[in-house]
C-alpha positions as CSV (number, residue, x, y, z in Angstrom):
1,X,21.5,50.1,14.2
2,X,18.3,49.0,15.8
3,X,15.3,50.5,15.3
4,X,12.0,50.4,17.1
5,X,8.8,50.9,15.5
6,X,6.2,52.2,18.2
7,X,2.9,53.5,18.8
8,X,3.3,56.8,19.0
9,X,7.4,57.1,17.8
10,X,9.9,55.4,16.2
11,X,13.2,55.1,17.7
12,X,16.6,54.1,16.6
13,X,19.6,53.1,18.6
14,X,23.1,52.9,16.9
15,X,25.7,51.1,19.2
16,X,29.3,49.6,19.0
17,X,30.1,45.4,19.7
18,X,31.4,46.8,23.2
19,X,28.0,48.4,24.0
20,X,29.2,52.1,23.2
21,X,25.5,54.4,22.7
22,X,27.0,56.5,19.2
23,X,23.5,57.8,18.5
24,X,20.0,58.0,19.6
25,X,17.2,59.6,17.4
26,X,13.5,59.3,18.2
27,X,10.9,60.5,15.1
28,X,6.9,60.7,16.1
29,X,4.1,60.6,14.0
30,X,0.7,61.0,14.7
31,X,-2.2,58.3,16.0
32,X,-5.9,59.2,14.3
33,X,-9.0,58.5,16.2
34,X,-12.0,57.2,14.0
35,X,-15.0,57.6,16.0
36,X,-15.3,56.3,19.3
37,X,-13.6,53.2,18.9
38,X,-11.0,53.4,15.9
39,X,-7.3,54.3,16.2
40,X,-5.2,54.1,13.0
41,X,-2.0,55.2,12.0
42,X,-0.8,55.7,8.4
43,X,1.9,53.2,7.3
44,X,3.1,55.9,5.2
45,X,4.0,58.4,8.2
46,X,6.1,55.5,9.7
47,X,7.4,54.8,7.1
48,X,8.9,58.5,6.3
49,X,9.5,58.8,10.3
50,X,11.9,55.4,9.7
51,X,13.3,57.0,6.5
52,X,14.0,60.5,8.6
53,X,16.1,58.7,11.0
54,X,17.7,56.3,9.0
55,X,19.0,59.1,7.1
56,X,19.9,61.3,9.8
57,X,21.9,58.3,11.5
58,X,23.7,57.7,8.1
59,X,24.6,61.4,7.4
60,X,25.8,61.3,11.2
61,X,27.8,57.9,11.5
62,X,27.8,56.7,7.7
63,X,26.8,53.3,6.9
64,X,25.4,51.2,9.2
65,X,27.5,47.4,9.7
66,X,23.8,45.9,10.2
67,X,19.9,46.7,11.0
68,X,17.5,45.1,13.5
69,X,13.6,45.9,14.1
70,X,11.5,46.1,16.7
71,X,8.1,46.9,16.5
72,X,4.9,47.4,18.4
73,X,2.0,44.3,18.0
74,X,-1.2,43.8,17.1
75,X,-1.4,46.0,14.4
76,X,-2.8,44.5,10.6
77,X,-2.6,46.5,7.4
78,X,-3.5,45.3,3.8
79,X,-0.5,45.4,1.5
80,X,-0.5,45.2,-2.7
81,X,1.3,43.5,-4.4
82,X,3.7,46.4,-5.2
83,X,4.1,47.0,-1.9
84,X,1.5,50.1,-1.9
85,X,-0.5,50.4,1.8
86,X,-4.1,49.5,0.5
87,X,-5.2,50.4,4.1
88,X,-4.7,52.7,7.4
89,X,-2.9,50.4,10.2
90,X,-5.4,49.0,12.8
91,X,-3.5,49.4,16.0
92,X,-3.5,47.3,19.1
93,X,-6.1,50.1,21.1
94,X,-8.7,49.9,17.8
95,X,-11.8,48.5,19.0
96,X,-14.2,47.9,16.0
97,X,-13.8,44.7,15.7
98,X,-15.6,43.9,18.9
99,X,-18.7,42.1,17.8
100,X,-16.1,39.7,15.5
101,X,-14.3,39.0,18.4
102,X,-17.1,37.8,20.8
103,X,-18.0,35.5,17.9
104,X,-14.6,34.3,17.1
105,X,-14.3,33.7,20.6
106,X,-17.6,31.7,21.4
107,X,-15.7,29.5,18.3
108,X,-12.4,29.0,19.1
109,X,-11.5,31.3,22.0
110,X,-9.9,28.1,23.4
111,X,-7.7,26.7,20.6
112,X,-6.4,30.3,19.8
113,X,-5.2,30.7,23.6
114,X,-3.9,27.3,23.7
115,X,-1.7,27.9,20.6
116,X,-1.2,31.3,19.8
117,X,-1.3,31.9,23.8
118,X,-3.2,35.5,23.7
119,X,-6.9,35.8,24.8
120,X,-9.2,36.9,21.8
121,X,-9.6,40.3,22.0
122,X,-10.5,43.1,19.2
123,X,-6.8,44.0,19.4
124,X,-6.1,40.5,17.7
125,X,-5.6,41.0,13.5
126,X,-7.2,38.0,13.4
127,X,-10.6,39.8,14.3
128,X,-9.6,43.2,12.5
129,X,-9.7,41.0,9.2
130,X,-13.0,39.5,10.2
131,X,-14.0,43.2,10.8
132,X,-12.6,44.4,7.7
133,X,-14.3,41.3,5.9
134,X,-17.5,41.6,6.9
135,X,-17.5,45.3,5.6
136,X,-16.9,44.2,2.3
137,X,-14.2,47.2,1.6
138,X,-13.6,47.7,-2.0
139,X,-9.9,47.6,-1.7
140,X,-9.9,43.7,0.0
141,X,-9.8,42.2,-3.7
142,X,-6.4,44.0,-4.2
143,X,-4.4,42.9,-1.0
144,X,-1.5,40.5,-1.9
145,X,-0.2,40.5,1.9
146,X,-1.9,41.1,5.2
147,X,0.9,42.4,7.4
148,X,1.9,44.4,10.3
149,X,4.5,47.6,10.1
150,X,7.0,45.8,10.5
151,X,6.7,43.8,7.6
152,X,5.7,46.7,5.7
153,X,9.2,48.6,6.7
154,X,11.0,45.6,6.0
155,X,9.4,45.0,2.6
156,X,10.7,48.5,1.7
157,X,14.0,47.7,2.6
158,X,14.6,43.9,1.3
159,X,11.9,42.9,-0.7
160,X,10.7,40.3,1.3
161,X,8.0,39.7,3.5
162,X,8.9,37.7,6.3
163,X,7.2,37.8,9.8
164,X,8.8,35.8,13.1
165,X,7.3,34.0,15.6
166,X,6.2,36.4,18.6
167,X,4.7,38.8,15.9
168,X,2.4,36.2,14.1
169,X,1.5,34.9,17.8
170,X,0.2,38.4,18.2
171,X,-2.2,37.9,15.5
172,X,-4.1,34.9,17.4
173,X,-3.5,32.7,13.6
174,X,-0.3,30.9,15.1
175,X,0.4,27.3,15.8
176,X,3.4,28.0,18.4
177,X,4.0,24.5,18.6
178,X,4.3,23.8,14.5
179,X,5.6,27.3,14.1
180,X,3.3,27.9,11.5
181,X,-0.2,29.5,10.9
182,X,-3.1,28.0,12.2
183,X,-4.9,26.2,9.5
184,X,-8.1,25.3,11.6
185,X,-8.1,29.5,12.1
186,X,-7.7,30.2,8.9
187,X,-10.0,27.9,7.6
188,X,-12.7,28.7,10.0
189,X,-12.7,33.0,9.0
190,X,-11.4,31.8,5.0
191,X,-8.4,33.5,5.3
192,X,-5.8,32.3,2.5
193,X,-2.2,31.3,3.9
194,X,-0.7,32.6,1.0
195,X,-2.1,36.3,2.4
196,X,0.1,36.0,5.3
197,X,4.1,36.3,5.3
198,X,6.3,33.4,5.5
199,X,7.0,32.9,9.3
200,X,10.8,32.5,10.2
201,X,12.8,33.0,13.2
202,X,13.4,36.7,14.5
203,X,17.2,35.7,14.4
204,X,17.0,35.2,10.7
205,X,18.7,37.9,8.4
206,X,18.0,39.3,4.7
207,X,19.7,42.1,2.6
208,X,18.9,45.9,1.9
209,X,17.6,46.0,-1.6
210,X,19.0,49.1,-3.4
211,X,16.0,49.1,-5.6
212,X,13.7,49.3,-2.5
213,X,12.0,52.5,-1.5
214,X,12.7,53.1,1.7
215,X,16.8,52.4,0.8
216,X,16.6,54.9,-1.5
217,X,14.7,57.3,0.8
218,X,17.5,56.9,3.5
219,X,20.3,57.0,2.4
220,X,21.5,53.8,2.8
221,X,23.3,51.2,0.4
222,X,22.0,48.2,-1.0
223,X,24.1,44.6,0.5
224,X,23.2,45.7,4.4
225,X,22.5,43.0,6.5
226,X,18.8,43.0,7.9
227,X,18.0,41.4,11.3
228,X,14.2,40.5,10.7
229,X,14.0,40.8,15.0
230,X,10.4,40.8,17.1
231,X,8.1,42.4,18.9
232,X,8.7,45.0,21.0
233,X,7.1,43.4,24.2
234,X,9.0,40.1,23.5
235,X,12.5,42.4,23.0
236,X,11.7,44.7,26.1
237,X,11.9,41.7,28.4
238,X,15.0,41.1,26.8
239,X,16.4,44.2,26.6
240,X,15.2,44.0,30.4
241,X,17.9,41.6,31.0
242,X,15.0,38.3,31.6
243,X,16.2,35.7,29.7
244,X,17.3,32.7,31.8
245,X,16.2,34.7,34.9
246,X,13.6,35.0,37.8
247,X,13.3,38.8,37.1
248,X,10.3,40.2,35.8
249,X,10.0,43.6,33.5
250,X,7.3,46.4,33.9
251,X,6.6,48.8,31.1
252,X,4.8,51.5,30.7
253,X,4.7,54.3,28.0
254,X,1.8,54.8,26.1
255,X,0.2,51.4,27.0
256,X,2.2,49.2,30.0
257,X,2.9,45.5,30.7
258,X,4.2,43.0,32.8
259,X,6.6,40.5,31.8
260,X,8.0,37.4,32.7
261,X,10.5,35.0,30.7
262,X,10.0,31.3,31.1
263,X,12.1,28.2,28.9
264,X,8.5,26.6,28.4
265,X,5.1,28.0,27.1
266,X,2.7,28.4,30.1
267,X,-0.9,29.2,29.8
268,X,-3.6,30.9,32.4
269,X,-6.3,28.5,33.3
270,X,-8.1,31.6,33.7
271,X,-6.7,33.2,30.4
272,X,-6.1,36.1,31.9
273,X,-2.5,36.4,31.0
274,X,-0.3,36.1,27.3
275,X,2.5,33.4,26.9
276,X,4.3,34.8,23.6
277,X,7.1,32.5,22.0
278,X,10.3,34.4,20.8
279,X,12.6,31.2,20.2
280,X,11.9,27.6,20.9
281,X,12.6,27.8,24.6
282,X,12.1,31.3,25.4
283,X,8.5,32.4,26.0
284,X,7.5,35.5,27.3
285,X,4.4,35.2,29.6
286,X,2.6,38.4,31.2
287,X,-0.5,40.8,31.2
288,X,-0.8,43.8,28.8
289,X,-2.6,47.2,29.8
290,X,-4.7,49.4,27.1
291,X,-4.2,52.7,30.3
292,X,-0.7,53.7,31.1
293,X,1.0,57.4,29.8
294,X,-1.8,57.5,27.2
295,X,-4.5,57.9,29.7
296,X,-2.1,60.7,31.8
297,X,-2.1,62.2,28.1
298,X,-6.1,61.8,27.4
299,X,-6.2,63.5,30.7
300,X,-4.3,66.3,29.9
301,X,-6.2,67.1,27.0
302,X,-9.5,67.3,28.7
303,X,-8.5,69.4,31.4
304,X,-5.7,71.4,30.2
305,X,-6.7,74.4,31.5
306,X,-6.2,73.0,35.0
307,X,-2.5,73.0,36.5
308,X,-2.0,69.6,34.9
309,X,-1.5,70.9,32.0
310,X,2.7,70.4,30.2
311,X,4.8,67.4,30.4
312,X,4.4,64.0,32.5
313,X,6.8,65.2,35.0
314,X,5.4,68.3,35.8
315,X,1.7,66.2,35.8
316,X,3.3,63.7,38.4
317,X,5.0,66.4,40.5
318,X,1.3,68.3,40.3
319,X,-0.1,64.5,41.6
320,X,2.3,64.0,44.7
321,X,1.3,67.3,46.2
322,X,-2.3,65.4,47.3
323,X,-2.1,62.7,50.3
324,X,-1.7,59.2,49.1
325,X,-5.4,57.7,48.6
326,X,-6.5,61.1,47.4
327,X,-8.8,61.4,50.5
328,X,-11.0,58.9,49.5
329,X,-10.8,59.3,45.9
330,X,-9.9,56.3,43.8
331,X,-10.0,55.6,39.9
332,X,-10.8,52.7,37.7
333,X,-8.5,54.2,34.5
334,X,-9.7,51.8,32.0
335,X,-10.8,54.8,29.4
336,X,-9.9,52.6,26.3
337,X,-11.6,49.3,27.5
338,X,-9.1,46.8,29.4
339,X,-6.8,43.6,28.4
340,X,-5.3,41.6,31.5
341,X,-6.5,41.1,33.8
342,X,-10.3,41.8,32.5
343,X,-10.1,41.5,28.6
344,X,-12.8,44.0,28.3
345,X,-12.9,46.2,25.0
346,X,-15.9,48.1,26.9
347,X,-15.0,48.5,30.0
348,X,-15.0,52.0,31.3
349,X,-12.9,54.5,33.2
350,X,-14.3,56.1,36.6
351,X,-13.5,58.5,39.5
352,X,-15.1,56.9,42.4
353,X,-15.4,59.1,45.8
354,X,-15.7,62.7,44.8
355,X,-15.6,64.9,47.1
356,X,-16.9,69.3,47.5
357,X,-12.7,69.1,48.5
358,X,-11.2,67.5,45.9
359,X,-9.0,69.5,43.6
360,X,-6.8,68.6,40.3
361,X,-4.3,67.4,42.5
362,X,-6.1,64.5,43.9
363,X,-7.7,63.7,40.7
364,X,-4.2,63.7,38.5
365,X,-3.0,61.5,41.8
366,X,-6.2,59.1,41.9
367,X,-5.0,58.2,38.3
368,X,-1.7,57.4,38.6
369,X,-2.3,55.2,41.5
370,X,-5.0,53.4,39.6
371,X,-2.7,52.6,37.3
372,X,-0.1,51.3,39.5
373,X,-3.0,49.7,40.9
374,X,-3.6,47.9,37.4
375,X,0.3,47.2,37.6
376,X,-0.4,45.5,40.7
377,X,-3.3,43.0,39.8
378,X,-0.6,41.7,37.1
379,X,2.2,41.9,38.8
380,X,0.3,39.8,41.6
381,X,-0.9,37.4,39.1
382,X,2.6,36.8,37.3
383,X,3.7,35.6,41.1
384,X,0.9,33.6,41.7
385,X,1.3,31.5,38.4
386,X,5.1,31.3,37.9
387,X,6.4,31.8,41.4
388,X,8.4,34.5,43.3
389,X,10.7,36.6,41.5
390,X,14.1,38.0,41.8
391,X,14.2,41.3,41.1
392,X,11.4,43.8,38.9
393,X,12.7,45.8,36.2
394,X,11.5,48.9,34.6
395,X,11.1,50.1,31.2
396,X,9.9,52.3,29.4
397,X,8.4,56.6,29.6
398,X,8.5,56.0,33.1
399,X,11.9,55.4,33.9
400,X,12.2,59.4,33.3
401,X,9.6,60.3,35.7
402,X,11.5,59.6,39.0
403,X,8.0,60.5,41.2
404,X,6.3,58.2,39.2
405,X,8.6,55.3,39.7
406,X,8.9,55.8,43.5
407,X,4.9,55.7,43.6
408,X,4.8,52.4,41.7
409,X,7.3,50.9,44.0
410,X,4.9,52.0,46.6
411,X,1.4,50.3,45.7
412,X,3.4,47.4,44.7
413,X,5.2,47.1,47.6
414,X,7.9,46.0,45.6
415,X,11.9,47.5,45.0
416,X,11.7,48.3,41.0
417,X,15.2,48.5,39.2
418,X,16.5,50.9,36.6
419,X,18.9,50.7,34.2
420,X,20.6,53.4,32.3
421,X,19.1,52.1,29.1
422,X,17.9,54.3,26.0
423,X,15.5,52.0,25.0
424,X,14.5,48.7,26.2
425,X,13.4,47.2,23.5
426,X,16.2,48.9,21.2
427,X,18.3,47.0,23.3
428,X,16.3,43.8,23.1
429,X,17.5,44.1,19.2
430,X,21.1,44.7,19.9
431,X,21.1,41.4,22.4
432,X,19.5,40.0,19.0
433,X,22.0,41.1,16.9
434,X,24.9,40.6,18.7
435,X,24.8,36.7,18.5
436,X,27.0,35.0,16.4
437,X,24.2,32.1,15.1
438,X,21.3,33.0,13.1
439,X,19.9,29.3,13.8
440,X,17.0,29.4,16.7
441,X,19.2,29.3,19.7
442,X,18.9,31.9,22.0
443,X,21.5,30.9,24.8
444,X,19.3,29.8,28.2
445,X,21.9,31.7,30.5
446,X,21.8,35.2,28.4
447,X,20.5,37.2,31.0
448,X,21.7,40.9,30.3
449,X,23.2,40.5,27.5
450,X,24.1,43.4,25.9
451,X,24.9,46.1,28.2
452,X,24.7,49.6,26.9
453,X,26.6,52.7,28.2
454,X,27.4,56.1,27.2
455,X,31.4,55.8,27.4
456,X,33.5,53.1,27.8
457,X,34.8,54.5,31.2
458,X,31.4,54.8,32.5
459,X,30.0,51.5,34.0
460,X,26.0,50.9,33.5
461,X,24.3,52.6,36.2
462,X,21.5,51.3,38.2
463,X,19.1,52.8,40.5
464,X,16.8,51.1,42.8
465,X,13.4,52.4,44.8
466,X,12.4,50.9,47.5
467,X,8.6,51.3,48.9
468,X,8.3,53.7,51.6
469,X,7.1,51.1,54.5
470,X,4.1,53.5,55.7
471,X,3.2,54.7,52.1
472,X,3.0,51.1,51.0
473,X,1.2,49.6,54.5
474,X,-1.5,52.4,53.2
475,X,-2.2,51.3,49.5
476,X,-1.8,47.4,50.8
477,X,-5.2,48.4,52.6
478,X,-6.7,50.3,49.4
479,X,-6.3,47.6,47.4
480,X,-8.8,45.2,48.1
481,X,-11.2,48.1,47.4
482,X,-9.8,49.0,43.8
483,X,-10.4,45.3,43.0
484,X,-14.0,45.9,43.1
485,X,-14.6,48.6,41.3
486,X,-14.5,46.7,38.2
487,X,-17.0,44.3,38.6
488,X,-19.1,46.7,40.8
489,X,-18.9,49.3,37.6
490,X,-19.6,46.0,35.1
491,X,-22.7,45.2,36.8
492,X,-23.8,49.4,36.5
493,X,-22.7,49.3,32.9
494,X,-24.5,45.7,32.0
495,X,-27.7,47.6,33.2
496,X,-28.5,50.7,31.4
């Protein structure tokens, strides 16, 4: 059973050995906007979500043989003692913690790159507990643990509070090359190691707890082995098939990303991209994107009323019927600030080129190809730092929006792979968990894995797009131009 703790959903994947799909459940719970630049969740709601389909998955297929967890980064919650949330979760899009991170980053912006290998950036916990620090909340005298939700769901299920390697690099307070927390970090915000979990490999396994809440809540026994797993950007490129490959992974659901695996940690001169560490030799390098589904769905919202309103699809079939390049209409998406390339947290979204004859359909259009624009700037920047690739596989909402894909493969001018796969990353935690060893060995020649498929007679499917030559020649000439728009719109912005 793996399970996949996400931003907007959780998702769980039960699976034979042999690859056989049994079940797939997906639960979502709600993201809450404070202001104009919080977004929390409440540990709670996941952790009932996780409970739902736990249980559901247990009353279906009885007990599970074993668990694994993935779970989305970034995100830093204070825990008590008794395992009470004394907080909301700061996710990776909350941006009040921008002021800490300029400082924090005038201070040690270069050792926290060069060990933990992310930029500093509000999304970091390291500058959410700064944040929350500085604000003197009355509750910060309680916390025993400061943890993401994935420790908090694990908590509930073993009693222990463990974290692994990719997850604490996430919080920009890991040494990846001691495998341990930062001290010089720690000491220079006064952050107490003993506040933080225990780091240990994502390989490592613990025990359901039948005294444990979320055991009890479920359904399920106590004596279950628990896979403690990663994140899910570092399981996606798994899941993707990357490791000990030249192939490189695209995601995008609410957010998006780029990925790359690499046997050694490699960091951007220009900082610019991530270099995560899953295993001793197994690093996933890449660039991150705050603007992918969720800014089709912010859209949506603000002009419902419009034909864009209903699902993605019908959004992106409403898109294709303007000409590619919108007639002169182009847009910057970043509408929650920007991580790679830019690592803005201010940065704003524009529609650049309006026109008396623009309708909804060239502005639902514009944005989808500025994000595949964005897609591109990364996807250009992974080649130029780790050399050509072999093939580019997708992951992710996307894979069920066929238009969409075919666009993408379009502006990148690039043929983009997809696999039949429920979940990426829930697959990442199956490769995980099928391994014999528990030691930190991943083997170097894994490369798909664990290959999932409905029935045993039916072989994984894959289907490729390949860029229309014309379509592509087109957006190869608009590219240059959306390259500019940032720091043409930085400059405007810097100004008022």
């Amino acid at each position: 059973m793996a399970i996949d703790l996400g931003t907007s959903s959780a998702k769980l994947c039960c699976a034979t050995t042999d690859g056989r799909v049994l079940l797939f459940l997906q639960q979502p719970y709600p993201v809450h906007p404070v202001g104009e630049y919080g977004v929390e969740q409440y540990p709670d709601e996941i952790l009932e979500a996780t409970s739902q389909l736990i249980r559901e998955a247990v009353q279906r297929l009885g007990q599970p043989a074993a668990l694994g967890f993935s779970a989305a980064m970034h995100g830093l919650m204070g825990m008590h003692a008794d395992g009470r949330a004394l907080s909301a979760l700061l996710i990776w899009s909350d941006r009040r913690s921008m002021d800490a991170a300029q400082q924090l980053k005038a201070a040690m912006g270069e050792t926290i790159y060069t060990h933990s290998g992310v930029p500093v950036h509000p999304m970091l916990p390291v500058c959410k507990w700064i944040y929350w620090n500085q604000r003197m909340e009355p509750w910060l005298s309680q916390v025993r643990w400061w943890v993401s939700v994935k420790e908090y769901v694990l908590y509930h299920l073993t009693g222990e509070v463990l974290t692994d390697y990719a997850m604490a690099g996430a919080t920009g307070m890991f040494d990846m090359h001691t495998r341990q927390w930062n001290m010089e970090v720690l000491g220079h915000i006064g952050l107490e190691r003993g506040q933080l979990p225990e780091i240990v490999s994502p390989l490592t396994w613990l025990q359901t707890d039948a005294r444990c809440r979320l055991v009890q809540q479920s359904g399920l026994v106590g004596g279950i082995p628990v896979m403690v797993g990663s994140t899910d950007g570092c399981l996606a490129a798994i899941g993707s098939g990357l490791a000990g490959t030249e192939d490189v992974s695209i995601t995008i659901g609410t957010s998006g990303a780029v990925r790359r695996w690499l046997p050694q940690p490699l960091m951007d001169p220009g900082r610019r991209l991530f270099c995560y560490m899953l295993l001793p030799g197994h690093y996933i390098i890449g660039g991150a994107l705050n603007n992918g589904g969720g800014a089709v769905t912010q859209f949506t919202e603000v002009f419902g009323e419009a034909d864009c309103a209903g699902s993605v699809k019908h959004f992106v079939h409403q898109a294709m019927m303007a000409p590619p390049g919108c007639e002169g209409l182009m847009c910057l998406p970043y509408f929650l600030g920007e991580r790679s390339p830019v690592w803005d947290p201010l940065a704003q979204g524009a529609f650049v080129g309006i026109r008396a004859t623009h309708r909804a359909m060239h502005f639902q259009r514009a944005l989808l190809e500025g994000i595949g624009f964005s897609v591109k700037q990364l996807v250009d920047l992974l080649e130029e730092l780790t050399g050509s690739f072999r093939q580019i596989w997708l992951s992710g909402g996307i894979v069920h929006v066929p238009e969409w894909i075919q666009l993408l493969a379009d502006i990148t001018g690039r043929e983009l792979c997809v696999r039949s796969e429920t979940d990426a990353s829930c697959t990442g935690v199956l490769t995980l968990m099928a391994l014999t060893s528990s030691a930190d060995i991943l083997p170097s020649n894994m490369g798909y894995g664990f290959s999932l498929h409905r029935h045993p007679s039916q072989p994984d499917e894959e289907q490729h797009y390949l860029p229309d030559p014309d379509t592509s020649s087109w957006y190869a000439q608009l590219f240059p131009r959306f390259v500019t728009l940032y720091p043409l719109l930085f400059t405007w912005q810097q100004s008022r």
